[in-house]
C-alpha beads as a LAMMPS data file, in Angstrom:
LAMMPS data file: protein, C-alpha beads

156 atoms
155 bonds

1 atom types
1 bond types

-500.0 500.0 xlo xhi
-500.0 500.0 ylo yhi
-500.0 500.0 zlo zhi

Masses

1 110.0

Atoms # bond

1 1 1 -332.514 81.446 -261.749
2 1 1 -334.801 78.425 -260.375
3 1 1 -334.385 77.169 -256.580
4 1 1 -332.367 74.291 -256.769
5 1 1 -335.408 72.334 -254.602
6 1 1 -337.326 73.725 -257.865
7 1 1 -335.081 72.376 -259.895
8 1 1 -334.404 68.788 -258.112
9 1 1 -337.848 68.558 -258.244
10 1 1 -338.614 68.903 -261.936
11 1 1 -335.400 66.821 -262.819
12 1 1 -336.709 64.044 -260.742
13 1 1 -340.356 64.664 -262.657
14 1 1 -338.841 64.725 -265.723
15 1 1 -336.831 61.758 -265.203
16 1 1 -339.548 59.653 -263.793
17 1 1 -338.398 59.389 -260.333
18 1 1 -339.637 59.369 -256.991
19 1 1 -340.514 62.910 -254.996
20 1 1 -337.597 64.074 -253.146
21 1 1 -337.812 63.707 -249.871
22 1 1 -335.932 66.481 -247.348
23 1 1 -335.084 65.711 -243.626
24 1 1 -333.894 68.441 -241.839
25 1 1 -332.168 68.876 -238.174
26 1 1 -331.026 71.467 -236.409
27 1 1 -327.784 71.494 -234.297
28 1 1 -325.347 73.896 -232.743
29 1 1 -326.724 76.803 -230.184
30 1 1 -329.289 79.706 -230.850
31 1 1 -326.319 82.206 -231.337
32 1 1 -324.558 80.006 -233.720
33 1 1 -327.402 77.529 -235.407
34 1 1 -326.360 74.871 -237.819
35 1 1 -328.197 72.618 -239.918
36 1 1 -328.412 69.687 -242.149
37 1 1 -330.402 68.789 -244.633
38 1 1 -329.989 65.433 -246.216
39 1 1 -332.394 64.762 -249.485
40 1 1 -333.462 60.846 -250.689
41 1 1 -335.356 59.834 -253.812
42 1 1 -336.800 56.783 -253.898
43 1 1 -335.065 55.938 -250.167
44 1 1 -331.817 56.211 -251.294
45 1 1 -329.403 59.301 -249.910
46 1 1 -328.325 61.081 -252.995
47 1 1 -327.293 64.724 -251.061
48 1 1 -326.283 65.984 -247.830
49 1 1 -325.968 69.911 -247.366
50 1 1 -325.169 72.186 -244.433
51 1 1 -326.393 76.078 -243.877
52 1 1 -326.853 78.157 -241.011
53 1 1 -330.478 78.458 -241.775
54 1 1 -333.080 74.708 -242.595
55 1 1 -333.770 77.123 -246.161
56 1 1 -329.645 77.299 -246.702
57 1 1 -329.105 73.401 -245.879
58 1 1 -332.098 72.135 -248.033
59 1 1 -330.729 74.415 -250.751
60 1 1 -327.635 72.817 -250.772
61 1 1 -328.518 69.477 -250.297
62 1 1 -330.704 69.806 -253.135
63 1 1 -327.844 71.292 -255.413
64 1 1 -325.538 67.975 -254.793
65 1 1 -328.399 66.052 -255.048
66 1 1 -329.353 67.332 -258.587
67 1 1 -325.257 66.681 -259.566
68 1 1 -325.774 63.304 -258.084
69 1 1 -328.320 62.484 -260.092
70 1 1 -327.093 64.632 -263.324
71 1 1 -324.194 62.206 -263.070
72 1 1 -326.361 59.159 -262.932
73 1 1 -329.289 59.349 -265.034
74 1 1 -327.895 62.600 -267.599
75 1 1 -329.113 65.668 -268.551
76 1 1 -332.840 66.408 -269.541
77 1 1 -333.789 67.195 -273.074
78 1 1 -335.181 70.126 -273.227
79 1 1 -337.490 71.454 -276.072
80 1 1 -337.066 74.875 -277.546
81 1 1 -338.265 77.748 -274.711
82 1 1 -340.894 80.587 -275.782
83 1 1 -338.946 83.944 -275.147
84 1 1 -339.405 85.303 -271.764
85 1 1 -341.488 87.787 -271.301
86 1 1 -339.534 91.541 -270.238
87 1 1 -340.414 92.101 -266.853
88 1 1 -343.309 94.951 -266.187
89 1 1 -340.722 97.176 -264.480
90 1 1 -338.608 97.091 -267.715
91 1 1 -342.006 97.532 -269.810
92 1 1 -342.577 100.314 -267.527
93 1 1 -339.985 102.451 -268.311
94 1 1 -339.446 101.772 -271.825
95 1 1 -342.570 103.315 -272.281
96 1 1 -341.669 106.126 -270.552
97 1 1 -338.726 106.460 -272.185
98 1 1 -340.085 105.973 -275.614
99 1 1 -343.052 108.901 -274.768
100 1 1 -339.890 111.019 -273.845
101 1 1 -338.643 110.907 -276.921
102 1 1 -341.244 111.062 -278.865
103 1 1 -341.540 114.511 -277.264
104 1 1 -337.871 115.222 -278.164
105 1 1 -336.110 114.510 -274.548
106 1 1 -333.866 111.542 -276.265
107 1 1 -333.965 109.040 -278.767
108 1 1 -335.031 105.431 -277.907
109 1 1 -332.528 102.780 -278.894
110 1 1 -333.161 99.924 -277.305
111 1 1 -330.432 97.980 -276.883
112 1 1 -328.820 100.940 -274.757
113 1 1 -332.129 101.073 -273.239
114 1 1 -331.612 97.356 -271.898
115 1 1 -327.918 97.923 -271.059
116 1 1 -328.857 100.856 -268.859
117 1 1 -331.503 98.073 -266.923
118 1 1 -329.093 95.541 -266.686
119 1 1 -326.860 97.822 -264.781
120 1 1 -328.913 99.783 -262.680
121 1 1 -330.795 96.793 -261.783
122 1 1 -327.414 95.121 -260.801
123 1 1 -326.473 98.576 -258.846
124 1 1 -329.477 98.913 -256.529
125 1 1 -329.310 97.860 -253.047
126 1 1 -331.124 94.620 -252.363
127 1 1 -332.535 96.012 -249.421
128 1 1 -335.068 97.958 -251.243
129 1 1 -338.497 96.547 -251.470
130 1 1 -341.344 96.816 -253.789
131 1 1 -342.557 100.073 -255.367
132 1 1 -339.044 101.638 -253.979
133 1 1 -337.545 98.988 -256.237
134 1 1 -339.573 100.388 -259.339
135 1 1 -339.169 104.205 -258.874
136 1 1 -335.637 103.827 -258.034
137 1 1 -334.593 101.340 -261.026
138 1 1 -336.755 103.637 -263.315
139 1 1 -334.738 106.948 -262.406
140 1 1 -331.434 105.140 -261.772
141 1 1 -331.962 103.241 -265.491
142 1 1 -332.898 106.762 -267.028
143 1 1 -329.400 108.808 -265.542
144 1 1 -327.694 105.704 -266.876
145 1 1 -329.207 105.680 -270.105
146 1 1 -328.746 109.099 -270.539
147 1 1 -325.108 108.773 -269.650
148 1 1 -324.690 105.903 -272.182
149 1 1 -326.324 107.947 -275.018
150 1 1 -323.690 111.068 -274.101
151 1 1 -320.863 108.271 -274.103
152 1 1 -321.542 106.992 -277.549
153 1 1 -322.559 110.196 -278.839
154 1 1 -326.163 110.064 -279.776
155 1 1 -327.749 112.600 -278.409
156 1 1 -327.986 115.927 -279.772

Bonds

1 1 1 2
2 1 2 3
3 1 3 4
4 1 4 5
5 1 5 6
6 1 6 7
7 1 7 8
8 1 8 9
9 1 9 10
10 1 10 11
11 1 11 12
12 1 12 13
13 1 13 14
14 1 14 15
15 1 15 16
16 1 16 17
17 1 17 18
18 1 18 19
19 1 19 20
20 1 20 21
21 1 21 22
22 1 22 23
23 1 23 24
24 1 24 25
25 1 25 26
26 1 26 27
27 1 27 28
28 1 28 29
29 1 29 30
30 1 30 31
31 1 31 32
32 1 32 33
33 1 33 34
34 1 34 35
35 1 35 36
36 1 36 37
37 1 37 38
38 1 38 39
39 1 39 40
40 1 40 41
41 1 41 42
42 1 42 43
43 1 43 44
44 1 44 45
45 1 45 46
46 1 46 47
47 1 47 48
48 1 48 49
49 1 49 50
50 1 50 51
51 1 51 52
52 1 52 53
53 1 53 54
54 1 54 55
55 1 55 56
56 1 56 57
57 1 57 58
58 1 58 59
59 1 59 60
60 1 60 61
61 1 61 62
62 1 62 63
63 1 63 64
64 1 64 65
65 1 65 66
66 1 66 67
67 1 67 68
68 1 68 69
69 1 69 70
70 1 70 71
71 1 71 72
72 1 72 73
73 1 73 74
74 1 74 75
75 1 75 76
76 1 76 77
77 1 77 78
78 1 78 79
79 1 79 80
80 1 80 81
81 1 81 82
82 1 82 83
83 1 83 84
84 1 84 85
85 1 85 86
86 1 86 87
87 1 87 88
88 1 88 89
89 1 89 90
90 1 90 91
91 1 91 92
92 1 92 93
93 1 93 94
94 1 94 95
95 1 95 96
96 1 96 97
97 1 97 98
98 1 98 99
99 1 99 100
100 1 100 101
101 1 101 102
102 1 102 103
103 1 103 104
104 1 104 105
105 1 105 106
106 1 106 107
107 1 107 108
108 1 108 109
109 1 109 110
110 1 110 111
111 1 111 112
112 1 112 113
113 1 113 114
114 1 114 115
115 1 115 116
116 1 116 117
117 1 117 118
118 1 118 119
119 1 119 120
120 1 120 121
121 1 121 122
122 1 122 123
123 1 123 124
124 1 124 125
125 1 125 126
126 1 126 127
127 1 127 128
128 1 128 129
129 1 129 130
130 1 130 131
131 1 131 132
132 1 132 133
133 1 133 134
134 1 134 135
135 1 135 136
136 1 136 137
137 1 137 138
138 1 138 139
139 1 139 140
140 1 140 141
141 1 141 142
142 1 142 143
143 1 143 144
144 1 144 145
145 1 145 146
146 1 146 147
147 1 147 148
148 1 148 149
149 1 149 150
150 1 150 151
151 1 151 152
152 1 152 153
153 1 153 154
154 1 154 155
155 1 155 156
């Protein structure tokens, strides 16, 4: 999903208005920070968000800024997207996968293969990092897969 600051910012690009412009302040104590974020294009106030972080306030500034402006100026056109590429992780392991069965461990199908990503990568903790992420999603996506091929009775 883009950052809605990503997103403000193309939609103002795309609609051939000024640069957003984000003022931030803080308020409130150290043990219980608030701030707010209020975003102008062009001079004009067009959001106003709150967040107990400045990276929470401008976020939401900038998502009832890009309504605001949605609501003025429309929707972009959009031309037809190339397909998005599968992330290396997922490339990754569907070659292992597919070497595995090739040496008889399971069959590849892989539209249970991609299932068995979409939930293991939904089941991990976010609080792993990096090459943790990989190894983990890679053994975690193979149990599941596994699992999914018992379930719908295609393995042998």
């Amino acid at each position: 999903m883009t950052h809605p600051k990503s997103a403000l910012n193309s939609y103002c690009q795309s609609k051939n208005l000024p640069t957003p412009k984000f003022e931030t302040r803080g308020t409130g104590t150290d043990e219980d920070p608030l701030f707010i974020s209020d975003v102008t294009v062009g001079g004009e106030l067009v959001g106003t968000g709150q967040g107990r972080s400045k990276r929470e306030a401008e976020r939401a500034a900038a998502e009832l800024a890009l309504e605001h402006l949605r609501n003025l100026h429309g929707e972009v056109e959009t031309a037809k997207r190339k397909r998005r590429r599968k992330p290396r992780s997922e490339n990754r392991l569907a070659e292992r996968e597919t070497s595995e069965a090739a040496t008889g461990a399971w069959p590849v199908y892989p539209e249970v293969l991609a299932e068995a990503l979409r939930v293991a990568d939904a089941r991990l903790p976010q609080s792993l990092k990096g090459r943790d992420v990989r190894e983990e999603l890679a053994r975690f996506a193979a149990d599941v897969y596994k699992s999914l091929l018992e379930d719908l009775g295609l393995t042998s």
